[in-house]
C-alpha positions as CSV (number, residue, x, y, z in Angstrom):
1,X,0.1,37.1,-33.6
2,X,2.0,39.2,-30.8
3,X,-0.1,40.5,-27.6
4,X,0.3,43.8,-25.9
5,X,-1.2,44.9,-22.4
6,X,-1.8,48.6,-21.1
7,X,-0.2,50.7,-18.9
8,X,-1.4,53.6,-16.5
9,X,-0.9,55.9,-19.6
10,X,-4.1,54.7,-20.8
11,X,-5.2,58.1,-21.3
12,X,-2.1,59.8,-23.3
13,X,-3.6,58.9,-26.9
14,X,-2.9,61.1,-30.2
15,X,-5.8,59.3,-32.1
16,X,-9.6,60.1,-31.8
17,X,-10.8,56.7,-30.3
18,X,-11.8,53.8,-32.6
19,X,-12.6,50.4,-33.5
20,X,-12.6,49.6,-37.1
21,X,-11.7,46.6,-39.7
22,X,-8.6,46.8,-41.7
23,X,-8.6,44.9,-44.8
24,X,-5.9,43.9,-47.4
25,X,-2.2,42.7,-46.6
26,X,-0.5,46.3,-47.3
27,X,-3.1,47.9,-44.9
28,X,-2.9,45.1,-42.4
29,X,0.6,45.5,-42.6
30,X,0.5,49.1,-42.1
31,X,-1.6,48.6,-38.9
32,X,0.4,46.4,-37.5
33,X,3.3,48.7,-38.2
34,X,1.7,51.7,-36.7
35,X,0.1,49.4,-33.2
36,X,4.1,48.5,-33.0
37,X,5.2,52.2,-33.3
38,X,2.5,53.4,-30.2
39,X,4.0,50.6,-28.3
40,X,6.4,52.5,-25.3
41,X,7.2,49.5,-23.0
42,X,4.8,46.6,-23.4
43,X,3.4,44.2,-25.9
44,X,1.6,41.6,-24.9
45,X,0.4,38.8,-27.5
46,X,-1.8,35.6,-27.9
47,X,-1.8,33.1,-31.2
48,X,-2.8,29.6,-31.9
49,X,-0.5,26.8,-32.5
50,X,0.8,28.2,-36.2
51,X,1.2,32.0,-34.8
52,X,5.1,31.4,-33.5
53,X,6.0,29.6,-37.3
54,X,4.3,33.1,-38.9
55,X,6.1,34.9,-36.9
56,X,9.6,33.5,-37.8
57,X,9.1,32.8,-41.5
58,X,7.1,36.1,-42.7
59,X,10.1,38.4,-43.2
60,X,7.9,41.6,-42.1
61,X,7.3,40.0,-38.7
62,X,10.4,38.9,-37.8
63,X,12.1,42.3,-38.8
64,X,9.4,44.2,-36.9
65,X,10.6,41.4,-33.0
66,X,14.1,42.6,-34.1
67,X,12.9,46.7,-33.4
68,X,11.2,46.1,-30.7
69,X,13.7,44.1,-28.8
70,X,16.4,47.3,-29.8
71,X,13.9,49.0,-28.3
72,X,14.1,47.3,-25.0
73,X,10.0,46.5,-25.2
74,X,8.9,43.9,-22.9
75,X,7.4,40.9,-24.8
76,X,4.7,38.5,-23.6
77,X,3.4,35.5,-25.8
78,X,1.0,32.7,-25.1
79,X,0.6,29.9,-27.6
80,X,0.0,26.4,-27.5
81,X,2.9,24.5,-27.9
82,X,3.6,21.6,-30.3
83,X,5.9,19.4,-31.4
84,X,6.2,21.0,-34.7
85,X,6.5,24.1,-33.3
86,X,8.6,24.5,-30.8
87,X,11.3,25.4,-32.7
88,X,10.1,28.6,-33.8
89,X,9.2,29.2,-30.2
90,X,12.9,28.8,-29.7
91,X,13.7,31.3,-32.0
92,X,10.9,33.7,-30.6
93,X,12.8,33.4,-26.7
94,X,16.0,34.1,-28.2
95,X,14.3,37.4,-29.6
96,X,13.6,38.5,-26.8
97,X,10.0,36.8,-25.8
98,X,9.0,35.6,-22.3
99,X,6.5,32.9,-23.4
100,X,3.7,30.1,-21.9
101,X,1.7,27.5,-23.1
102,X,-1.5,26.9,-23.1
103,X,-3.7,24.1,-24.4
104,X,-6.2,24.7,-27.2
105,X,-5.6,28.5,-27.3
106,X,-7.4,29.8,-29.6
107,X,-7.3,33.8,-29.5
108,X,-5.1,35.9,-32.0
109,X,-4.6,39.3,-30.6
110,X,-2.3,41.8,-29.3
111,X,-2.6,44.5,-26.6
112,X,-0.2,47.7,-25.7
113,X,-0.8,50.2,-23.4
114,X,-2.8,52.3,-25.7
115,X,-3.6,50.4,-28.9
116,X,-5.7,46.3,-29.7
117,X,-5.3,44.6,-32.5
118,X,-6.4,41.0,-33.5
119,X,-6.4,39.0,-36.5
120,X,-9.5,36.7,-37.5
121,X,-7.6,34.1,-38.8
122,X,-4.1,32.7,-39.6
123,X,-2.6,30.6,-42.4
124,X,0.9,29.1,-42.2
125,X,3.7,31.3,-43.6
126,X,1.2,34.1,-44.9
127,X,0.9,37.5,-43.6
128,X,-2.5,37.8,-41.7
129,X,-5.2,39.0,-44.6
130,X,-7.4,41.6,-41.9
131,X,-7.4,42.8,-38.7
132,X,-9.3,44.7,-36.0
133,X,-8.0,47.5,-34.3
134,X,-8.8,49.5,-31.6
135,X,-7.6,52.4,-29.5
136,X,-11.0,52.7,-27.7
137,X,-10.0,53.1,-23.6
138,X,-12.3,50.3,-22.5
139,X,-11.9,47.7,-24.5
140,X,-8.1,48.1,-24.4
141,X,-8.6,47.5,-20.6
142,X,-10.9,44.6,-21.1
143,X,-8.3,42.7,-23.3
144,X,-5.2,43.4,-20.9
145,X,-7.8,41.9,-18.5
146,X,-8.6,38.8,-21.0
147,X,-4.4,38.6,-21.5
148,X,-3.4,38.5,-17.7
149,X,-6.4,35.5,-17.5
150,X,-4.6,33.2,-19.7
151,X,-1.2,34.0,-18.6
152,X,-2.0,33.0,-15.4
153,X,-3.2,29.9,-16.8
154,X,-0.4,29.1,-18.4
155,X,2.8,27.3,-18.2
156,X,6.5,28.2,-18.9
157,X,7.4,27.4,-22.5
158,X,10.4,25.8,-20.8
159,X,8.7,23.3,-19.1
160,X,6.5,22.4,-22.0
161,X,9.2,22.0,-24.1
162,X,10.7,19.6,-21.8
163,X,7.5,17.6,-21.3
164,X,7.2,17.3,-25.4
165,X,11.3,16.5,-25.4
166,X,10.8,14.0,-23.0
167,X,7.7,12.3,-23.3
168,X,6.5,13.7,-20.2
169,X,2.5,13.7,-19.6
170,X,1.8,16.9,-18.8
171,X,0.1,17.8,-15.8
172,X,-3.7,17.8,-15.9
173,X,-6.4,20.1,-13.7
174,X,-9.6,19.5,-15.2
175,X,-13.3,20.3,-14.0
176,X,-15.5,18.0,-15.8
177,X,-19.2,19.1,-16.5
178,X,-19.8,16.4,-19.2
179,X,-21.0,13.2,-17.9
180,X,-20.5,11.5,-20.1
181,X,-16.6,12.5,-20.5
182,X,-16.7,11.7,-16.7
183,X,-17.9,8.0,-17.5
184,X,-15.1,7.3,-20.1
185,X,-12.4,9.0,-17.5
186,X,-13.6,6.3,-14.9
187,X,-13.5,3.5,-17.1
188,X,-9.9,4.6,-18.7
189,X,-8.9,4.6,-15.1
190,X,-10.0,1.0,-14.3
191,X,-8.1,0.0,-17.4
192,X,-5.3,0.9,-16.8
193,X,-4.7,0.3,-13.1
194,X,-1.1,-1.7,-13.2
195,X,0.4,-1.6,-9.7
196,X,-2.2,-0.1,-7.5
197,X,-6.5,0.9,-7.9
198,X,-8.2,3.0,-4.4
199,X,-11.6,3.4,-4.9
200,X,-14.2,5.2,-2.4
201,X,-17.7,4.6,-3.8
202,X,-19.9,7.2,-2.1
203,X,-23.1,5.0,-1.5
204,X,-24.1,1.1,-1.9
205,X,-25.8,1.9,-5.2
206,X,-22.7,3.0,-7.0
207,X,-21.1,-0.6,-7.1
208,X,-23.9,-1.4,-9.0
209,X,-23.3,1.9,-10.7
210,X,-19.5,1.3,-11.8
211,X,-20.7,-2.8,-12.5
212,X,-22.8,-1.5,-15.8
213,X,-19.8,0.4,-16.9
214,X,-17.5,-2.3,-17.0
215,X,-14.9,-1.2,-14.3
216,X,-15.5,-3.9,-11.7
217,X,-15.0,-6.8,-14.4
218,X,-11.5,-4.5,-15.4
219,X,-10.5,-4.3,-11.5
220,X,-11.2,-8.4,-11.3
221,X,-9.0,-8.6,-14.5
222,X,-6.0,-6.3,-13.7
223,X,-6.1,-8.2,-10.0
224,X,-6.0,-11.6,-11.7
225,X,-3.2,-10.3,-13.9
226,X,-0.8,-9.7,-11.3
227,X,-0.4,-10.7,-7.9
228,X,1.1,-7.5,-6.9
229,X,-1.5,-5.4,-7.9
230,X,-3.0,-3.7,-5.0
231,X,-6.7,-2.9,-4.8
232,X,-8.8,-1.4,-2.4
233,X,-12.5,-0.1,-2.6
234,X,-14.9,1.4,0.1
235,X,-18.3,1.0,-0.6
236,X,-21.5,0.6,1.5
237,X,-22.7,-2.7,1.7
238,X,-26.1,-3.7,1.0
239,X,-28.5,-6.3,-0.4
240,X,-28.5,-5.0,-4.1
241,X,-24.9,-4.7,-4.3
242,X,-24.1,-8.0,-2.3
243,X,-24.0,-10.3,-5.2
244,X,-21.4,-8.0,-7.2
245,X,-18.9,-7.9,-3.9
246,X,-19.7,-11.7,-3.9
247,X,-18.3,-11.9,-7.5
248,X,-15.0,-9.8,-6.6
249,X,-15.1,-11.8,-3.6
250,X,-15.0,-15.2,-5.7
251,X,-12.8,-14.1,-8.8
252,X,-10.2,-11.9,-7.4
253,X,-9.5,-12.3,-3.5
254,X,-6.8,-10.2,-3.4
255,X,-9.3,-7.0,-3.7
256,X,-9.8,-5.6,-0.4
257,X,-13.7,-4.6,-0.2
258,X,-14.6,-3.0,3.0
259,X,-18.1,-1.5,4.3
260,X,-18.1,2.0,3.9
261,X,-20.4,5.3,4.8
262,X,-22.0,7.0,2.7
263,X,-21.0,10.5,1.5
264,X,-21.6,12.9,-1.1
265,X,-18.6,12.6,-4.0
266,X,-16.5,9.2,-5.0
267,X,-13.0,8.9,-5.2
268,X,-10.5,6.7,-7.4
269,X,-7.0,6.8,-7.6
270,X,-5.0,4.7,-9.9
271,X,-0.8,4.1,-9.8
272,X,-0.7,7.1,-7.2
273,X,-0.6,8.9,-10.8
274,X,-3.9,10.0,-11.5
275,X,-7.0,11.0,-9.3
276,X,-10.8,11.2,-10.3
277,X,-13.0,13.3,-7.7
278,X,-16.9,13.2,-8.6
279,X,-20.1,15.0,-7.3
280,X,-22.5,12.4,-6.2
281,X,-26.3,14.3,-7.2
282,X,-28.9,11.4,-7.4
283,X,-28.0,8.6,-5.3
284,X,-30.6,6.9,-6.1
285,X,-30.1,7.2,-9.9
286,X,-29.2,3.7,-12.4
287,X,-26.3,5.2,-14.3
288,X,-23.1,6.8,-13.6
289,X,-23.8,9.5,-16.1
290,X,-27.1,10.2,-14.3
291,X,-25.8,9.9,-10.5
292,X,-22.6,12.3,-10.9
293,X,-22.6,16.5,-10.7
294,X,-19.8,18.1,-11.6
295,X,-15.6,16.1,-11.7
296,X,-11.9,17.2,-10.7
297,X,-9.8,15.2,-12.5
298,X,-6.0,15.4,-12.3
299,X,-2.3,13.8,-12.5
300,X,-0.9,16.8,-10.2
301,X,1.3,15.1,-7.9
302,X,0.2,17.3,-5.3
303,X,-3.6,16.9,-6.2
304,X,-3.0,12.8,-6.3
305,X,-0.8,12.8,-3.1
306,X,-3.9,14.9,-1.3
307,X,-7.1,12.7,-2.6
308,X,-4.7,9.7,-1.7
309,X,-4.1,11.1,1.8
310,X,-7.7,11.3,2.3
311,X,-8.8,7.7,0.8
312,X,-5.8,6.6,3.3
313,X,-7.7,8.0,6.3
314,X,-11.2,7.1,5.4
315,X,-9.6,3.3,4.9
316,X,-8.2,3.4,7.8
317,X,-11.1,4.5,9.8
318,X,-13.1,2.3,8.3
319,X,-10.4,-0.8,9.4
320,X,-10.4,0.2,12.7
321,X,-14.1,0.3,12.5
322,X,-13.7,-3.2,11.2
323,X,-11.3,-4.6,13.9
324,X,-13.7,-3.0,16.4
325,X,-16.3,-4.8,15.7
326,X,-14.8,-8.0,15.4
327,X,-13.3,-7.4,18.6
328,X,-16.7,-6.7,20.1
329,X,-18.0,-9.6,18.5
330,X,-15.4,-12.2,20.0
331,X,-15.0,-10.8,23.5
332,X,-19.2,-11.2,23.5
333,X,-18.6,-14.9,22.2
334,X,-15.6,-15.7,24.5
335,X,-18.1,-14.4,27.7
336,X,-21.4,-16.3,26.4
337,X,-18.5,-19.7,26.0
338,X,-16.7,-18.6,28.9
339,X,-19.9,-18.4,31.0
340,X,-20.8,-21.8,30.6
341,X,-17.7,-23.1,30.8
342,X,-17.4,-21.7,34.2
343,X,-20.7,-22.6,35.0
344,X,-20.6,-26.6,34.1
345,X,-17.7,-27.2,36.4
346,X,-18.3,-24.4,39.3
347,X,-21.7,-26.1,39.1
348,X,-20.3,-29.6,39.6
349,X,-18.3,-29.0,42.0
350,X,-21.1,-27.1,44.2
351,X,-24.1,-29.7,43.4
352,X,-21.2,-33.1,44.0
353,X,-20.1,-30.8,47.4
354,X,-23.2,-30.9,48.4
355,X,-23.7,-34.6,47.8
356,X,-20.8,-35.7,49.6
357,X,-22.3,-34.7,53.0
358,X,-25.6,-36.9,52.3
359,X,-24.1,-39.5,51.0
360,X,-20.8,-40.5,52.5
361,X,-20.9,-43.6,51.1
362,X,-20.1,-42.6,48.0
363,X,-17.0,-40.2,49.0
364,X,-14.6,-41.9,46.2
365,X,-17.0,-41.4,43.2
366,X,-18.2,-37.8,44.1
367,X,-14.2,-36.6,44.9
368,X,-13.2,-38.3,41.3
369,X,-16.0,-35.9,40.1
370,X,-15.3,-32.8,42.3
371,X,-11.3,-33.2,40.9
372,X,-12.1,-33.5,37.4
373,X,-14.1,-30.3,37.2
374,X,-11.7,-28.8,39.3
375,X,-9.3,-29.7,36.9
376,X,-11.2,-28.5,33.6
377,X,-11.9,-25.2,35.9
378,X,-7.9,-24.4,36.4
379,X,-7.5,-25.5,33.1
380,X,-9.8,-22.8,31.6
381,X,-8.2,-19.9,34.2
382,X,-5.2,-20.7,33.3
383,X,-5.6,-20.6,29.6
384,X,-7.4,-17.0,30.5
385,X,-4.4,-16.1,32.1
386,X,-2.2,-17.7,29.3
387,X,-4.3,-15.5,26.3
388,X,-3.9,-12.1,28.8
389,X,0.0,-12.8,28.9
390,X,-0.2,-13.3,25.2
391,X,-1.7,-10.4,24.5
392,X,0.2,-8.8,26.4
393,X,4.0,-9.8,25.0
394,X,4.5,-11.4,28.2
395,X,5.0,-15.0,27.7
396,X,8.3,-16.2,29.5
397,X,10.2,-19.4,28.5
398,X,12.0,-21.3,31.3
399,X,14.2,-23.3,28.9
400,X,16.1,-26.6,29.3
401,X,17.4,-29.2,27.3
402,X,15.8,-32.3,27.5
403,X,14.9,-35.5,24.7
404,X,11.1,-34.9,23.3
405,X,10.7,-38.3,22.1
406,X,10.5,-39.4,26.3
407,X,8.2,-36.5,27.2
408,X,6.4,-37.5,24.4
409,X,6.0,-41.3,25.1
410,X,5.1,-40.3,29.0
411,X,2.1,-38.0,28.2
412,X,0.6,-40.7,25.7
413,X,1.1,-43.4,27.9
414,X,-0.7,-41.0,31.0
415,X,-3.2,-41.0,28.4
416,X,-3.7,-44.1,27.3
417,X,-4.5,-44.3,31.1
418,X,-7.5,-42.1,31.1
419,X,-9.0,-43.9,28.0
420,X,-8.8,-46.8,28.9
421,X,-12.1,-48.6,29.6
422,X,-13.8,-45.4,28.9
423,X,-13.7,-45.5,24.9
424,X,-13.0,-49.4,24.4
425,X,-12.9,-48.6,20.5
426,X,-10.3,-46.2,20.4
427,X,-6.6,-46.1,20.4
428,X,-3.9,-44.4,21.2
429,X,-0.5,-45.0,19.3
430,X,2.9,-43.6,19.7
431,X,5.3,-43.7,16.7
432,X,8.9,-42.7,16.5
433,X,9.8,-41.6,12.5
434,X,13.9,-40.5,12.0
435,X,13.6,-39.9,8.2
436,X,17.3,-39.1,8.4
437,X,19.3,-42.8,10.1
438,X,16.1,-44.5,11.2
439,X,17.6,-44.6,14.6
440,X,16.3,-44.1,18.1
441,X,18.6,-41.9,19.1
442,X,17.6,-38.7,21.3
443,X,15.9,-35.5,19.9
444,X,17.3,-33.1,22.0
445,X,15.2,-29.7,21.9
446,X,16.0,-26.8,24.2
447,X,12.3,-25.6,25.2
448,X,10.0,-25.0,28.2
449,X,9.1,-28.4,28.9
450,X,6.0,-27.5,30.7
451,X,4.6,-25.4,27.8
452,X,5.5,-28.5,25.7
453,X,3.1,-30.6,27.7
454,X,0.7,-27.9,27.3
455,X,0.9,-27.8,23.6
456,X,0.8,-31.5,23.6
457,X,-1.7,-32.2,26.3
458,X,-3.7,-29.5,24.4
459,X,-3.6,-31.5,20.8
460,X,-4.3,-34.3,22.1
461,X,-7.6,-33.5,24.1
462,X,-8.7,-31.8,21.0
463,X,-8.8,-34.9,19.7
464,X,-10.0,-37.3,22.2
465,X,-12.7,-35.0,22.4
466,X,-13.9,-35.6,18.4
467,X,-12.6,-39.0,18.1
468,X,-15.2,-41.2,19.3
469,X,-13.7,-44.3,17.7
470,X,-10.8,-45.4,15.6
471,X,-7.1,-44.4,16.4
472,X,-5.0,-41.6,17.3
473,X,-1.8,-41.2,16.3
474,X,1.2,-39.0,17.4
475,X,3.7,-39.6,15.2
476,X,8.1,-37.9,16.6
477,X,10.3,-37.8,14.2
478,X,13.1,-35.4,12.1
479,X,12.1,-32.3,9.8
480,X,15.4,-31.9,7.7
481,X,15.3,-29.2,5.6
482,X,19.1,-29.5,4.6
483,X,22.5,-30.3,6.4
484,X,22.8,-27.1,8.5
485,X,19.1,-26.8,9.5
486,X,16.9,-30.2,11.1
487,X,14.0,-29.7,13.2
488,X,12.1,-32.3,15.0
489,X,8.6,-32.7,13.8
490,X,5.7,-33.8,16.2
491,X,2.1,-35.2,14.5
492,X,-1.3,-36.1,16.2
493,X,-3.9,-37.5,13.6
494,X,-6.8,-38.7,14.3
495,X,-9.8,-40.7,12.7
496,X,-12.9,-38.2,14.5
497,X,-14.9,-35.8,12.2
498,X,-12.1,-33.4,11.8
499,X,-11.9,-29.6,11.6
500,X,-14.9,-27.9,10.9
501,X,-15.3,-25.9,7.4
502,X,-16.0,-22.6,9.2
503,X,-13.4,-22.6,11.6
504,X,-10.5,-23.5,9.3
505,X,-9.8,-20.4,8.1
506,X,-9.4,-18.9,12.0
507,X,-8.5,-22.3,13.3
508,X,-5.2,-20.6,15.5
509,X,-7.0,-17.5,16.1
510,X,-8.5,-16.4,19.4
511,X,-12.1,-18.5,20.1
512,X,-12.1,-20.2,17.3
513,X,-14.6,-22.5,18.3
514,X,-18.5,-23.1,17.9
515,X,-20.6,-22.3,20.3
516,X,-20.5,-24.1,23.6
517,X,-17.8,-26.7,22.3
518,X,-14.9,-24.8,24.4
519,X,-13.6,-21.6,24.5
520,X,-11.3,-22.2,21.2
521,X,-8.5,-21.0,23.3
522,X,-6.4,-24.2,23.5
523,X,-4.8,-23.8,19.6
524,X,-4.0,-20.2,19.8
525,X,-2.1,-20.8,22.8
526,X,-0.2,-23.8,21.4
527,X,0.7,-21.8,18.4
528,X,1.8,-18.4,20.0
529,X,3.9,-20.9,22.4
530,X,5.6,-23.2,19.5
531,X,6.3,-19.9,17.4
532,X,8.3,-18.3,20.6
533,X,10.3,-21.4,20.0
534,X,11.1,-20.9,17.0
535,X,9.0,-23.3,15.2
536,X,6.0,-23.3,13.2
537,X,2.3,-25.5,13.4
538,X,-0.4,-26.1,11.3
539,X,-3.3,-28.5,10.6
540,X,-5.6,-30.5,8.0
541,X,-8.1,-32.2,7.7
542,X,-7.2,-35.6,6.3
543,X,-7.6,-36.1,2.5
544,X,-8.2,-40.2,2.4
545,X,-9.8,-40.7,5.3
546,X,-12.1,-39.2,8.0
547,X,-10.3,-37.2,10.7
548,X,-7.5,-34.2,10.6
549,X,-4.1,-34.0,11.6
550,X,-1.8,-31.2,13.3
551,X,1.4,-31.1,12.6
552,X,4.0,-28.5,14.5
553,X,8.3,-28.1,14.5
554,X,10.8,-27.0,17.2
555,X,14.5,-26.5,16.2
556,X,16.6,-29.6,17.0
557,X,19.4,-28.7,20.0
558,X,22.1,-30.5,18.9
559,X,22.9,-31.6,15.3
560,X,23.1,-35.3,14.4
């Protein structure tokens, strides 16, 4: 049916005021007749999904839009619009309606600026069998009221018609007071995620929470699907959720799980298409259903774009909370290593200082002492120094050309010096490998030679120092990875007790060492200096045998 809304002439009626029931098609018809006639400039009109079809195809109706649109009255219409029925709604704009959709409307009424009518019920292609009608002040007022509500909650046929057209989803604001709704949105959510899931869990308990439901095992699932899928949560970590992040942890790696805070609503995002906002009201409670108040969920772009812009800043924080710490934690570690490495040597030198003005008969030994800590002392300021630089984008090259295979084969053999005698069951042997003409022609890089050494000298203490018999191996030769591009490739292996398991994964970082075995600053220098080269390192520990290798490439200078 057709709504009408009231003007300021509210008072101007010719009728004693009334409400009353009209019954029978001729007298329904005549009612509807006479609420058109009172109409002066508005009608405005609410029907379910079949009111625009009854409005076309019963020939009374239709004649009665063709008056008022001679009369120049202005027509309002909201309906809910359908793919059957949006031709008739078609029709109904071409006759002169301004119409809007709204979902599930229900109401059949009409409302002018004097007279309210409304049908109980409507049947497809039938005139309507009774109405109720009313001129009564008040309640013509409440029902303009009722009218300007849902128009304002409505959207343009126009752009419903185009969603339906086009298989458009149409935009979704809903506030959810049904938990249980609230559960299935969650879960649909975690089923669905395709390209990208951001979930903020508002305390540790709701891991545990969303785990019952089935939504981790889908995140684990869509992550394992595709190894572009992006997925991030924030949750509070604790012992009762620790074994469930330890099962993302092991099953899908690529999910990001950071520690959280804990606050009072939850957040997901799915596809930067659809957002889920929920009240957290028992944190303590076992079920979703029973933690949650009331939900906002929504496909808005705006809406999505704002709860992602907040998970985006509450990741972020909680990142830099991350790095924070970890930086804490390493510069504590690098002082408690640094401390004693400073300390063995400084002490060395001060307690053999000492010694060599009570004992002067034993100058040689005590000096060969003093050096050598002196040595490991500049070594460990300058690798200070070196990290600081680093850090700092400051490293400078001071490049030459010069043949790698000879500075090679004069640092071993300076080597092989300081071994020997001291670890009778080790050895030290230099091999040149030219997978390309198996000649011993020069390997010409242009590099810092002096950083070379470093890099070298570096490996190679590393593993003198946990290869206590055996052989060590440093194996020059040619990387070709086709005609244009051949790099030489250096190797040191040894037969010690290789890299430790909980180091390998931060081997080239900054202090990646255990405690008191060295500042771990060595590797991290060599690699930020062979990757301002141009090249690339890496290591292993051996497969076959006992031991690791490390392995790293500068570009060749001149081609062969």
């Amino acid at each position: 049916m057709l709504v009408l809304a009231p003007t300021n002439n509210i008072d101007s009626y010719s009728l004693p005021e009334m409400t009353k029931i009209i019954y029978g098609s001729e007298n329904v018809m005549d009612a509807i007749l006479q609420f058109f006639s009172n109409a002066k400039n508005v009608i405005y009109s609410c029907g379910d999904h079949r009111g625009p079809s009854i409005s076309i195809e019963v020939q009374e109706y239709r004649k009665l839009i063709s008056s008022l649109r001679r009369r120049s009255i202005n027509l309002k219409y909201i309906t809910e619009i359908t793919r059957e029925n949006i031709r008739y709604c078609n029709e109904l704009m071409k006759l002169g309606y301004e119409i809007r959709h709204l979902d599930g409307i229900k109401a059949n009424f009409s409302v002018s600026e004097t007279d309210y009518i409304a049908s109980t019920t409507l049947r497809e292609s039938q005139p309507v069998p009774q109405v109720i009608y009313s001129n009564i002040k008040d309640i013509v007022i409440q029902q303009k009221y009722v009218f300007d509500s849902f128009w304002n909650m409505a959207i343009p046929a126009e752009q419903k018609i185009r969603e339906i057209e086009e298989d458009i989803e149409p935009e979704i604001f809903d506030i959810i007071t049904d938990h249980e709704v609230a559960s299935r949105i969650l879960v649909d959510l975690a089923k669905s995620v395709k390209k990208e899931a951001l979930f903020f869990l508002p305390n540790a308990k709701s891991m545990l929470r969303i785990d019952k439901l089935g939504v981790v095992d889908y995140l684990i699932k869509a992550s394992q699907k595709s190894d572009t899928t992006i997925i991030r949560i924030v949750c509070s970590f604790s012992d009762e959720n620790s074994e469930i992040i330890s099962k993302i942890t092991e099953n899908a790696p690529r999910i990001k799980v950071v520690n959280g805070i804990d606050l009072p609503y939850g957040m997901y995002i799915v596809d930067s298409e659809r957002a889920f906002r929920v009240e957290l009201k028992e944190p303590s409670a076992e079920t979703f259903s029973e933690a949650i108040g009331f939900a906002v969920y929504s496909n808005r772009p705006s809406t999505v774009n704002f709860f992602k812009s907040v998970f985006e800043l509450l990741w972020n924080e909680r990142m830099l909370n991350e790095e924070l710490k970890r930086a804490d934690k390493m510069q504590r570690e690098f002082i408690n290593i640094a401390a004693h490495e400073l300390k063995t040597p400084t002490q060395a030198i001060l307690g053999f200082s000492s010694l060599l003005k009570h004992y002067p008969e034993r100058r040689d030994e005590v000096i060969e002492v003093i050096g050598r800590n002196a040595v490991r002392l500049q070594t460990l300021i300058t690798n200070i120094l070196d990290v600081t630089r680093i850090e700092s984008q400051n490293l400078r090259l001071n490049t030459e050309i010069f043949d790698i295979y000879n500075l090679i084969s004069i640092i071993v053999e300076d080597y092989k010096e300081r071994i020997k005698g001291k670890k009778a069951n080790l050895g030290l042997v230099y091999n040149y490998k030219d997978n390309y003409n198996n000649s011993k022609k020069p390997l010409l890089v242009e590099a810092d030679k002096e950083r070379i050494v470093q890099v070298i000298s570096n490996l190679l203490s590393n593993s003198l120092q946990f290869t206590k018999e055996g052989r060590i191996a440093v194996d020059v030769g040619l990387a070709i990875d086709d005609e244009k591009s051949r790099k030489v490739i250096v190797t040191i292996s040894d037969t010690g007790s290789g890299i430790d398991r909980e180091i390998v994964p931060r081997l080239f970082t900054r202090f990646a060492s255990k405690s008191f075995q060295g500042t771990g600053l060595g590797l991290y220098i060599s690699k930020s200096i062979i990757e301002a080269h141009g090249g690339r390192i890496w290591a292993e520990n051996n497969i076959d045998e006992k031991g690791a290798h490390v392995s790293f490439t500068l570009p060749l200078k001149i081609n062969r």
